[in-house]
C-alpha positions as CSV (number, residue, x, y, z in Angstrom):
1,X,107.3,101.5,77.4
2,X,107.7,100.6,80.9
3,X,109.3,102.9,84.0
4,X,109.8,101.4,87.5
5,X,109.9,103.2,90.8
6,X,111.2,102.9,93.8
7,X,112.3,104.2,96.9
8,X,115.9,105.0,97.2
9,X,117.9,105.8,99.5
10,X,115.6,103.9,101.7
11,X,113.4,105.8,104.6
12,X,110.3,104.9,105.6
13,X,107.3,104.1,103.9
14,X,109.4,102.3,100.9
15,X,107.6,101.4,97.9
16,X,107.7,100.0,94.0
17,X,105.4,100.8,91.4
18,X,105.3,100.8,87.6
19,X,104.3,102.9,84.9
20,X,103.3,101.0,81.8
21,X,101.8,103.0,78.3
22,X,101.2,106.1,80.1
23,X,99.3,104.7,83.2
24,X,99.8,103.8,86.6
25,X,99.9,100.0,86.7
26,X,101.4,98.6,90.1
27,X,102.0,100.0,93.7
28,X,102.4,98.2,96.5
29,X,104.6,99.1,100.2
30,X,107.4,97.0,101.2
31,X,105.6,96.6,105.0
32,X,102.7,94.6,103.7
33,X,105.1,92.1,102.8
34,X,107.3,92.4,105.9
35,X,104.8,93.2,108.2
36,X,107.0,95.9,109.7
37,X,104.4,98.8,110.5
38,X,105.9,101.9,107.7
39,X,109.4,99.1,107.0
40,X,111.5,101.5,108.2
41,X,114.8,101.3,106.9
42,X,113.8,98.1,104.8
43,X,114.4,98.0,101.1
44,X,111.5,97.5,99.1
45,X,113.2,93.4,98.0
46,X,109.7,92.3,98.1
47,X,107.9,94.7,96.6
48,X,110.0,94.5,93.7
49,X,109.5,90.5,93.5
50,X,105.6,91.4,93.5
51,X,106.1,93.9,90.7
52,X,107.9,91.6,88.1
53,X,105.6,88.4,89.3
54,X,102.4,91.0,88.7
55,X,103.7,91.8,85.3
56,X,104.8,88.8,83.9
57,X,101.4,87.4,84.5
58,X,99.1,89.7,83.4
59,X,101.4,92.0,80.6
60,X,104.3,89.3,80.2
61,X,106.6,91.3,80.7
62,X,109.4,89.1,81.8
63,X,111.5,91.2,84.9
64,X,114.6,91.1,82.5
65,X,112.4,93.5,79.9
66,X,112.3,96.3,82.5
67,X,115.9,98.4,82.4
68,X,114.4,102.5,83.1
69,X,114.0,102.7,87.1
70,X,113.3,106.4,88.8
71,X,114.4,106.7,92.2
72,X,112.4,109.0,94.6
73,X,115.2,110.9,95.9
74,X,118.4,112.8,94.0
75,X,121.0,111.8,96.4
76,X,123.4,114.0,95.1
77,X,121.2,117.3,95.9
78,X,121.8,116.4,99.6
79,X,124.2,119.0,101.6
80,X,126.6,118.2,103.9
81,X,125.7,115.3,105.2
82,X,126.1,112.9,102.4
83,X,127.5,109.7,104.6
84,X,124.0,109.3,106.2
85,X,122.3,108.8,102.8
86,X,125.0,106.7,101.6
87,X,124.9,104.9,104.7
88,X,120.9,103.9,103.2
89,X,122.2,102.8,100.1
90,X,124.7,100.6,101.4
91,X,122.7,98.8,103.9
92,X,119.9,97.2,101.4
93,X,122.6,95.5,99.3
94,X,123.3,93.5,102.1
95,X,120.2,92.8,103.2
96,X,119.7,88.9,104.6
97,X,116.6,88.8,102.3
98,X,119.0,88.2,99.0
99,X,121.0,86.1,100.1
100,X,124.7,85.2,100.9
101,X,126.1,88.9,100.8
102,X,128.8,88.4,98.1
103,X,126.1,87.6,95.4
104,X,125.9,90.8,94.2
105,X,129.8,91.0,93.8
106,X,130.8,87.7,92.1
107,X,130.3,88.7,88.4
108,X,132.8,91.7,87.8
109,X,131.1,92.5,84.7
110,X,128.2,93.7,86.5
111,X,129.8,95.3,89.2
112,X,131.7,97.5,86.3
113,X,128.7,98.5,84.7
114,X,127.6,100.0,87.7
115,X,131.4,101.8,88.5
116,X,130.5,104.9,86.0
117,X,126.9,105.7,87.7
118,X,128.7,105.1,91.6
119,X,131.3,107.9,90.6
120,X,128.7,110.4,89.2
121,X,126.3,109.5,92.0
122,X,127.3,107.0,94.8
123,X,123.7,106.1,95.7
124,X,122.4,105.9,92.0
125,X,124.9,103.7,91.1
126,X,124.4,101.6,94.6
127,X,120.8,101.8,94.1
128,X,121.9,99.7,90.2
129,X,123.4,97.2,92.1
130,X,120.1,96.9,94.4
131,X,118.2,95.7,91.8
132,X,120.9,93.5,90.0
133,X,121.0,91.9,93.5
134,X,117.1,91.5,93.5
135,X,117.5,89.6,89.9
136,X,120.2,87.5,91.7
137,X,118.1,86.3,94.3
138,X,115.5,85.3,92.0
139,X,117.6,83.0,90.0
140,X,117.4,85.9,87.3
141,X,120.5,87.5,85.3
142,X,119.8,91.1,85.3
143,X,119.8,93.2,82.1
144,X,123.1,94.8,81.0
145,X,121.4,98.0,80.1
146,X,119.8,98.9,83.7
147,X,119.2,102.5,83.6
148,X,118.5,104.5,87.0
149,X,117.0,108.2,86.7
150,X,117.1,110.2,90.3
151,X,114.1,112.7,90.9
152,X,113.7,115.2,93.1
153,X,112.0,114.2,96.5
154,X,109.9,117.0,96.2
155,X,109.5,116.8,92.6
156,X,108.3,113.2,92.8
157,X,105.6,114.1,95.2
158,X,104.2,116.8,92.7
159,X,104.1,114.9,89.9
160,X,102.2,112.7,91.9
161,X,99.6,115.0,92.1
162,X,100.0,116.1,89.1
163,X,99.5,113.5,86.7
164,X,96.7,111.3,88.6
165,X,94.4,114.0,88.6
166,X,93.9,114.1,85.0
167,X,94.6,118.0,84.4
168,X,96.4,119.5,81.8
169,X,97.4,122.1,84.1
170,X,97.1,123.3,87.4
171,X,99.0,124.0,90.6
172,X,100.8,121.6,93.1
173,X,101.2,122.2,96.7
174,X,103.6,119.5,98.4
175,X,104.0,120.0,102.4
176,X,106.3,117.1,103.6
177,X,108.5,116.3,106.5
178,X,111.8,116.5,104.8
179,X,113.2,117.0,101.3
180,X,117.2,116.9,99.8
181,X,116.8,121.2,100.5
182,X,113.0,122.0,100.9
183,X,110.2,120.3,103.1
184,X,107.6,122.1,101.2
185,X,107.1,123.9,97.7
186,X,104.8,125.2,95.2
187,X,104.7,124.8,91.7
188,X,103.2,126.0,88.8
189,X,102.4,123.2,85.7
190,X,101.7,124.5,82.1
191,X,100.7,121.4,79.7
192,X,103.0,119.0,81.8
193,X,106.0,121.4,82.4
194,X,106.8,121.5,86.0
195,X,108.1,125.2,86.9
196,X,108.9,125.6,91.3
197,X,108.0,128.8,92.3
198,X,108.4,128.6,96.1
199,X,110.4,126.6,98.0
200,X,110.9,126.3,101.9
201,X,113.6,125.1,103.3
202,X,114.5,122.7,105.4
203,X,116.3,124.6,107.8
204,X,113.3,126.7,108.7
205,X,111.3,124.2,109.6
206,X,107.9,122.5,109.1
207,X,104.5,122.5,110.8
208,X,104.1,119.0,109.7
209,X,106.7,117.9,111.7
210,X,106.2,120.4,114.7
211,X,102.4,118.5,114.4
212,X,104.5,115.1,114.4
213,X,106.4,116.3,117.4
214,X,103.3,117.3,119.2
215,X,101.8,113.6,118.4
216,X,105.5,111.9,120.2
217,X,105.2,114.1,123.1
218,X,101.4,113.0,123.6
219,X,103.0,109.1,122.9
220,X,100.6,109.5,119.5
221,X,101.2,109.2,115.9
222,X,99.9,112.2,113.9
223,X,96.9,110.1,112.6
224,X,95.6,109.7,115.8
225,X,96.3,113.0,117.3
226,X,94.0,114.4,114.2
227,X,91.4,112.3,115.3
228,X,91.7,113.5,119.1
229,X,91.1,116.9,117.7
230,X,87.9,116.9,117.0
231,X,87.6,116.1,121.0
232,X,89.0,119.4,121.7
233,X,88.3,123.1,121.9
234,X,89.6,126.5,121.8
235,X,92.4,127.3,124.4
236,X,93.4,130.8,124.4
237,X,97.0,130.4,126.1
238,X,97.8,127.4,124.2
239,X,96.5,129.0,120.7
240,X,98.7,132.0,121.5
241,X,102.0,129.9,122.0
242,X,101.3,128.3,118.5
243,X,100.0,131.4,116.8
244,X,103.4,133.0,117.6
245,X,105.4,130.6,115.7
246,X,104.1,131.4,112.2
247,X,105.3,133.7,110.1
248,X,105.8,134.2,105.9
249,X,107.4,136.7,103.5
250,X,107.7,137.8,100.0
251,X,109.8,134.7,99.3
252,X,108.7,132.4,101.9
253,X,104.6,131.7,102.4
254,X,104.5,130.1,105.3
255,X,107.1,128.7,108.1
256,X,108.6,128.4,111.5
257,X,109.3,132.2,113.2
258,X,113.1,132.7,113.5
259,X,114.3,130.2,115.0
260,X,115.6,127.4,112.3
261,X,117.3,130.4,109.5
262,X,120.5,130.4,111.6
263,X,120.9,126.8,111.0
264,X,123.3,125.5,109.2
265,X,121.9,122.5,107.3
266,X,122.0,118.5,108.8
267,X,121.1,115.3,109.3
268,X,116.6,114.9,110.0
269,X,117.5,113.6,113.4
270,X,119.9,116.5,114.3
271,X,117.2,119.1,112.9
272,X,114.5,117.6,114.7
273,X,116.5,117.6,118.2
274,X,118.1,121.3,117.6
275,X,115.3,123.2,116.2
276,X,111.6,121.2,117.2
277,X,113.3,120.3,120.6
278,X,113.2,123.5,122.1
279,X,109.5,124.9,120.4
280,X,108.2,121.9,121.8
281,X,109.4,122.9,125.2
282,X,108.3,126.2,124.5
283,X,104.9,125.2,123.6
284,X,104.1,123.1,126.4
285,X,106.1,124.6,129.2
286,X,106.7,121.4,131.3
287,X,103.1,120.3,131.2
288,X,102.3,116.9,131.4
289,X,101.1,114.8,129.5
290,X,101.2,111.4,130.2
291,X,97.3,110.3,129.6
292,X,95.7,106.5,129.9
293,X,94.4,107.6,126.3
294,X,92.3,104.4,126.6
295,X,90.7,105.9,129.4
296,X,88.6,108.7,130.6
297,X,89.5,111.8,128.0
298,X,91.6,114.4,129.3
299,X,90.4,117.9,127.6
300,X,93.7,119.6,128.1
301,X,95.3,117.4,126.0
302,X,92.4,117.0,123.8
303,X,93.1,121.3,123.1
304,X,96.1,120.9,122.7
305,X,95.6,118.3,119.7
306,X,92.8,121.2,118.7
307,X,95.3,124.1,118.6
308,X,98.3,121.6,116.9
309,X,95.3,121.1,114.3
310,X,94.4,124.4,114.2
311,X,97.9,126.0,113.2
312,X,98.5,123.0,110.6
313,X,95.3,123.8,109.0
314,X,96.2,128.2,109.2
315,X,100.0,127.4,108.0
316,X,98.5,125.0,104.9
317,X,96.0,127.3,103.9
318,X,98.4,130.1,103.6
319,X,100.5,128.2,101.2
320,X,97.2,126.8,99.5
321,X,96.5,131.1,99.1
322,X,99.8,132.2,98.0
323,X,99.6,129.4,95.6
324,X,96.7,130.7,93.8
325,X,97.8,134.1,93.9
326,X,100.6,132.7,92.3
327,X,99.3,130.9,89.7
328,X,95.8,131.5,89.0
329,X,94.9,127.9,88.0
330,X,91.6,126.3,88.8
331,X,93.0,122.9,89.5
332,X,94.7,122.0,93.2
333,X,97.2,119.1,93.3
334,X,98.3,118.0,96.3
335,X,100.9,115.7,98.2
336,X,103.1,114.8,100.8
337,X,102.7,113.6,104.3
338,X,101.0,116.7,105.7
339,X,98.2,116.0,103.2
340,X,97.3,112.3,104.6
341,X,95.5,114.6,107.4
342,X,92.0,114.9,105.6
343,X,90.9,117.7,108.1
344,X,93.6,119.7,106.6
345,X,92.3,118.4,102.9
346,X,88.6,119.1,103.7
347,X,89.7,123.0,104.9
348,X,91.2,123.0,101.5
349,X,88.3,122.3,99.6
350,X,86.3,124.1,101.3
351,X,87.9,127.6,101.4
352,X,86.7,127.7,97.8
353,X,90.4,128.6,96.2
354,X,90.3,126.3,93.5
355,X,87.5,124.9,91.4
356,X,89.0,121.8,92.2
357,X,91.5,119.9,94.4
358,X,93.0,116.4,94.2
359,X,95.0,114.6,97.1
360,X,97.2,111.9,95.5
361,X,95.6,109.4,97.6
362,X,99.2,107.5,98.8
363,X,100.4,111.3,99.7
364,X,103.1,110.2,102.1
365,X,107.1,108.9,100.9
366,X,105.0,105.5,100.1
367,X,103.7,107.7,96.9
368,X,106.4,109.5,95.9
369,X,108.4,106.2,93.4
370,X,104.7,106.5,91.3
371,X,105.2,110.1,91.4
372,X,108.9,109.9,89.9
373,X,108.3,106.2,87.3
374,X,105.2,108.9,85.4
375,X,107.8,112.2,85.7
376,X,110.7,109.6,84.0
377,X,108.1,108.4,81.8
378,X,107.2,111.4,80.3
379,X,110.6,113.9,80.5
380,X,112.9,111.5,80.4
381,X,112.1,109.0,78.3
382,X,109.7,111.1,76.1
383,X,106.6,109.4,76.7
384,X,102.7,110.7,77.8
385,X,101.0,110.2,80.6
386,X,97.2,109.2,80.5
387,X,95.6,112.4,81.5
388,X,92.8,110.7,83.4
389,X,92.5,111.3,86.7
390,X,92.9,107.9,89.1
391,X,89.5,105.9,90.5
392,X,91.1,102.9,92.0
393,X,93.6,102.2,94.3
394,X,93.7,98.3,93.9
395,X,97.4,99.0,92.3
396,X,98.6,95.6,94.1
397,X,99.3,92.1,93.1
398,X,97.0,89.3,92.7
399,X,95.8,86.4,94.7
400,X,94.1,83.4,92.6
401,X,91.4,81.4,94.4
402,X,93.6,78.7,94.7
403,X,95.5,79.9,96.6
404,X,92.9,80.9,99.0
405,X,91.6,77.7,99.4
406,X,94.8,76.2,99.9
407,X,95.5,78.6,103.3
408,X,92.6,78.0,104.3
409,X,92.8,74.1,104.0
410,X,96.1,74.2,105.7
411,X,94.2,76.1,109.1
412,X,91.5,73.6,108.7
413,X,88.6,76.2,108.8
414,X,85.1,75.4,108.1
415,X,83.6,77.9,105.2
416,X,80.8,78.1,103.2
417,X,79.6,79.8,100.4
418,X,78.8,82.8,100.4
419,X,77.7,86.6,98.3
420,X,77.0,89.7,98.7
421,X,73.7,89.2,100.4
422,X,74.7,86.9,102.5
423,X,77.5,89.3,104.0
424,X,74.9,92.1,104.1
425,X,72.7,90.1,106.4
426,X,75.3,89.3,108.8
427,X,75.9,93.5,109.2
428,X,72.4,94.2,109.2
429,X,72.3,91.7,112.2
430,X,75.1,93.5,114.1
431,X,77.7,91.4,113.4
432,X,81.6,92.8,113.0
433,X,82.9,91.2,109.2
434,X,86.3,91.8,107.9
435,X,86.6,91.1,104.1
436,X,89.3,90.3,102.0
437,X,89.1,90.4,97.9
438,X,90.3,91.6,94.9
439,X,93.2,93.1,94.1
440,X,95.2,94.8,97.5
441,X,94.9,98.8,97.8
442,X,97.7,100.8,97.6
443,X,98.0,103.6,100.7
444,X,97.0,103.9,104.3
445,X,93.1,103.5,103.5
446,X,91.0,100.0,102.9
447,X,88.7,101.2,100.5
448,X,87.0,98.0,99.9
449,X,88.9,94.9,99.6
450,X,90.3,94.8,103.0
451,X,88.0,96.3,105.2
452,X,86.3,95.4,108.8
453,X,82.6,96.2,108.0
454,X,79.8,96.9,110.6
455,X,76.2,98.2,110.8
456,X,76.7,102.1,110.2
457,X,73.4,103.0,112.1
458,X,74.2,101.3,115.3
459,X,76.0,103.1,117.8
460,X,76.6,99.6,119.1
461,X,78.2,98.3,116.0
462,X,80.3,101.3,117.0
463,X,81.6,100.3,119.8
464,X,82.0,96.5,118.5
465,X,84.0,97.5,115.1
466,X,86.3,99.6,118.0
467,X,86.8,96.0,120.0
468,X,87.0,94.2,117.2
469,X,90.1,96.1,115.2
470,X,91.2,97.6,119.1
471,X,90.9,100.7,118.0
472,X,90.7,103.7,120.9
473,X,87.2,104.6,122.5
474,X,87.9,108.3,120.9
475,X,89.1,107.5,117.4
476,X,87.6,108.1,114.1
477,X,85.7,105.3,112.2
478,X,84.6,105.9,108.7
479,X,81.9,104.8,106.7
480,X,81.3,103.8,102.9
481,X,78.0,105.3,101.2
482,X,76.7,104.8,97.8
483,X,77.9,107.3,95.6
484,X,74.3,108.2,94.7
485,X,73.2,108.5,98.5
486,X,75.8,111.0,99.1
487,X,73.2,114.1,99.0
488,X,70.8,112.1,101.1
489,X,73.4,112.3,103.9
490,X,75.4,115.3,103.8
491,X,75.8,119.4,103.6
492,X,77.3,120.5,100.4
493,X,78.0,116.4,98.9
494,X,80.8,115.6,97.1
495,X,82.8,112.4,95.6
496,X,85.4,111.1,98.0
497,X,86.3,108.1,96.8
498,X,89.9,107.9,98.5
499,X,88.5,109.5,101.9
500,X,90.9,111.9,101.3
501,X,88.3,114.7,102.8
502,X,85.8,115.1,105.6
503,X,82.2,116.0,104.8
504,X,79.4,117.3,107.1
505,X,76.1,115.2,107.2
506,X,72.8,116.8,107.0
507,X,70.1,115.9,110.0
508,X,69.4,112.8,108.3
509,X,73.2,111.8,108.0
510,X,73.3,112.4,111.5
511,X,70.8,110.1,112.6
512,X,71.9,107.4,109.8
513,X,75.3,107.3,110.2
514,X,75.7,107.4,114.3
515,X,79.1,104.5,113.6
516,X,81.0,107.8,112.0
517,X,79.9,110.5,114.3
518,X,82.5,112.8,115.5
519,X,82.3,115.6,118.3
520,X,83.7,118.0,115.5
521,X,80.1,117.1,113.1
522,X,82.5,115.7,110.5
523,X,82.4,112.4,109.2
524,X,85.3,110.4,107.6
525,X,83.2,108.8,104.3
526,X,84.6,106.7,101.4
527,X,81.6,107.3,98.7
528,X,81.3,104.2,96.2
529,X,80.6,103.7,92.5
530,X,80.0,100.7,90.4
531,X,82.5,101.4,88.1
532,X,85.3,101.6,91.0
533,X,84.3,98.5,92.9
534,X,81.7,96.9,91.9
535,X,82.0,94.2,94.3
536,X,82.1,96.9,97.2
537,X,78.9,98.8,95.1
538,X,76.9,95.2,95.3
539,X,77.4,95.0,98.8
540,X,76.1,98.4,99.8
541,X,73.5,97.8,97.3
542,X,72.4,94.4,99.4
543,X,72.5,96.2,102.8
544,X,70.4,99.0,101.2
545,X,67.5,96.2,100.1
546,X,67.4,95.2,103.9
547,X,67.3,98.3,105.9
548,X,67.0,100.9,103.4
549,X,70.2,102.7,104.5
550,X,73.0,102.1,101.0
551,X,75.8,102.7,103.8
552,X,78.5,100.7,106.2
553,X,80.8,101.5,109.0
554,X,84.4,100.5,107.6
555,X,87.7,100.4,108.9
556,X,90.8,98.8,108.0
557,X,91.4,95.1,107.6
558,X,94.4,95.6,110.0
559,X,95.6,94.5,113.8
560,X,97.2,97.3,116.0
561,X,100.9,98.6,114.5
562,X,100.7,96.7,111.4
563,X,99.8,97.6,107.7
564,X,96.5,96.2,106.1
565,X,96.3,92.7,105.5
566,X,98.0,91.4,101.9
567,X,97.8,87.8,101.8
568,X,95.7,85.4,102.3
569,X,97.1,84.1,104.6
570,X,97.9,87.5,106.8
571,X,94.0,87.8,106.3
572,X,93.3,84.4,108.3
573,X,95.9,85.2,110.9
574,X,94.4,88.7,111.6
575,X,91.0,87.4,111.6
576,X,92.0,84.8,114.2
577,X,93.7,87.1,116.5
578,X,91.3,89.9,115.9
579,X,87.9,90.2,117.6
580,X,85.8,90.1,114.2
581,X,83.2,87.6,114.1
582,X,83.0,86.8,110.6
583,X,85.7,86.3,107.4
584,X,84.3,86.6,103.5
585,X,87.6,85.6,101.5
586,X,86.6,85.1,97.6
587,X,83.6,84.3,97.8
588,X,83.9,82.1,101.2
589,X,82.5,82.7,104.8
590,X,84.5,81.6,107.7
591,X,82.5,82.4,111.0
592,X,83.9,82.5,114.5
593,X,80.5,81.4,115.9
């Protein structure tokens, strides 16, 4: 049995994947086909091609054998301002990407299979005609039989955290921007049964997207106003002004003081501008903060960041609280947007609340279509999940060597051979490689098959992997140990192999790892395993043999405003506008010098 996700209505972020006999199959983002940094507002057309292509080769399963697709959204839970989110499943159907835009509409039989679901549910039954269009453009008829099954936003995102981390039971935390009523909930799961026990909503307002609001007013995204964080301190004015905007209740843990109850609800844009608008204003009282953020730091700024951090972590780990008090499970789930910020994850942890927490490693809207295909899957459809928790996110399609060779014939680059030794040696000498094999990874992290790679001891390799992927003088880089080094290097080790946490390094760490050092004394580290990569493992292992150190400075295979690298041939085209020095592709070196 076989359940397709996807994102619907469309947002940001939007994403396919498949669930085949109970396990998480294919994922892959509509932007690393687009190129479109988060493909905003674009259907996932290609995404969906990539799916059918991926399981007709290595399942055959022909595209015409899948008919049970969950969407990540239930349209019809939206209030009051429907014509927006029909206004997202309208555009996609006539999207230049499928063709002349009366294809979809010149076979009435199809159209009146799809007439029942569009009265029930307008943007189901649009969201049926998305993918009869998507069989259209690929010469395909589409099944008779297609059968679309709305989630829950929210609910998506939980059983995202649910099901890949392998338990049985647990609780699920899910802190996002925006939901059909809630941005954030709590839920208790007994043996797969998903029961909500808290639920915020919308109208009273998130601290993920007060933190995202922060990040536009500093000309930021919230990625890189975590990172600026660590650059900042305690300001006791500044902490004040966020303190006073959190408050809970009996119903509510955690939210926004006030302010957003007497709200009635709307559109994301008109909450944003009606209720964060004026907090914003608030918060900062007219100060600026324009900043050459390239340039010298400014600490003001750099505490603000600090405090924004600061209230995000308190606000998430009183709904992490009320959840165990709630619940009294050992095991953590986690997703949603807010939950992409691994300082937030690594607080978490290591409040000791739960024996154990999992971060669904795709946690943003790009994650939620897995989340819903496994929750169809399973109470829909009657099925069963795998109950192992997930190793690998190398969810998305193939590239055969072939195809490889023949881009890189076509740019008329030298190679030659190459291993794992060979691109060991050219780290240990200082040089900056980006690598591109296997499978592509699903979410915002490279986590070994398209990476930049650079000497993690250097402080100079440092500053060269920074030029190289034009990354700011203050942001975070990362760095990929051996799984079995791990206690060599750090307080308290653990297994992070998403870098879904931070961890603190012990004296040795310190000294080893100068490429990850933060002002904060955390570190950003993706810890690696045979089992989950062995061509990753093989390479630390090689750099190990020379300089004793089984670790690399990492960051991803990616220009500036654009997702990671999918194809071959977007890996060539980065590598020749990027400032690395070197290219292993398959098996092949291409050097710049």
């Amino acid at each position: 049995m076989i359940v397709a996700g996807f994102s619907w209505p469309i947002y940001t972020h939007n994403s396919v994947a498949a669930v085949l006999d109970g396990k998480l199959v294919f994922a892959s983002e509509e932007d690393r086909y687009t190129r479109h940094y988060r493909s905003r507002e674009e259907a996932p057309i290609s995404a969906l091609r990539s799916m059918f292509e991926f399981l007709k080769n290595e399942y055959d399963i022909r595209p015409e054998e899948v008919t049970d697709y969950a969407i990540d959204k239930d349209p019809s839970k939206f209030r009051l301002w429907k014509f927006p989110i029909l206004q997202k499943s309208l555009v996609p159907l006539f999207d230049a990407r499928l063709g002349r835009t009366d294809a979809a509409f010149n076979k009435l039989p199809e159209v009146a299979g799809a007439v029942p679901l569009i009265a029930r549910n307008p943007d189901a039954g649009l969201a049926k005609l998305f993918i009869v269009r998507v069989f259209r453009s690929m010469g395909l008829a589409a099944p008779q039989d297609i059968r679309i099954h709305p989630v829950e936003h929210q609910l998506a995102h939980a059983a995202s955290a649910h099901y890949f981390s392998g338990a049985h039971s647990g609780a699920v935390v899910v802190a996002d921007g925006y939901g059909e009523i809630e941005h954030t909930t709590v839920w208790d799961v007994k043996k797969g049964e998903f029961e909500k026990i808290a639920g915020i909503p919308n109208r009273c307002g998130s601290f993920g997207i007060l933190y995202g609001k922060i990040a536009e007013a500093i000309d930021m995204t919230p990625w890189q106003i975590g990172d600026l964080s660590a650059w900042g301190s305690y300001d006791a004015e500044m902490h004040r002004r966020f303190s006073s905007l959190m408050t809970s209740d009996k119903k509510l843990p955690c939210c926004i003081k006030g302010r957003a109850r007497r709200l009635l609800p709307q559109s994301e844009s008109e909450m944003k501008r009606r209720l964060y608008g004026p907090i914003i204003e608030e918060v900062l009282q007219g100060k600026d903060m324009r900043w050459a953020d390239k340039g010298k730091l400014r600490k003001d700024i750099a505490d603000i960041a600090w405090c924004g951090q600061d209230i995000l972590e308190k606000s998430v780990l009183k709904l992490v609280s009320w959840a165990k008090d709630n619940t009294s499970r050992d095991l953590l789930g986690m997703a949603g947007v807010t939950f992409l910020n691994n300082r937030v994850n690594a607080k978490v942890r290591n409040s000791g609340m739960f024996k154990d927490v999992f971060v669904f490693p795709a946690s943003d809207d790009a994650g939620s279509p897995a989340g819903a295909a496994a929750y169809v899957y399973e109470h829909v459809l009657g099925g069963r999940i795998e109950r192992k928790r997930l190793t690998s996110m190398a969810l998305g399609p193939k590239y055969d060597s072939e195809l490889v060779k023949k881009t890189i014939w076509r740019g008329a680059w030298k190679t030659r051979n190459a291993d794992a030794n060979g691109v060991a040696r050219l780290i240990s000498k200082g040089r900056v490689v980006a690598c591109y094999q296997g499978r592509s990874e699903f979410g915002p992290r490279a986590l070994g098959n398209r990476n930049v790679f650079a000497k993690a001891s250097s402080d100079e390799a440092r500053i060269r992997l920074g030029r190289a992927a034009r990354m700011w003088w203050w942001r975070a880089r990362s760095a990929a140990v051996l799984a079995s080094e791990a206690k060599r290097y750090f307080v308290n080790p653990t297994q992070d192999p998403f870098m879904d946490f931070l961890l603190e390094p012990n004296k040795d760490g310190a000294a080893r790892l100068l490429l990850a050092r933060q002002p904060d004394n955390l570190m950003q580290i993706h810890t690696v395993t045979k089992k989950e990569n062995a061509n990753f493992y093989e390479l630390l292992r090689a750099i190990k043999d020379i300089g004793g150190n089984g670790a690399v400075g990492s960051a991803n295979f990616a220009l500036p405003r654009e997702p990671l690298v999918e194809t071959p041939a977007d890996a060539i085209r980065s590598f020749s506008l990027g400032g690395f020095d070197d290219l292993y592709i398959d098996g092949l070196l291409i050097s710049k010098t």
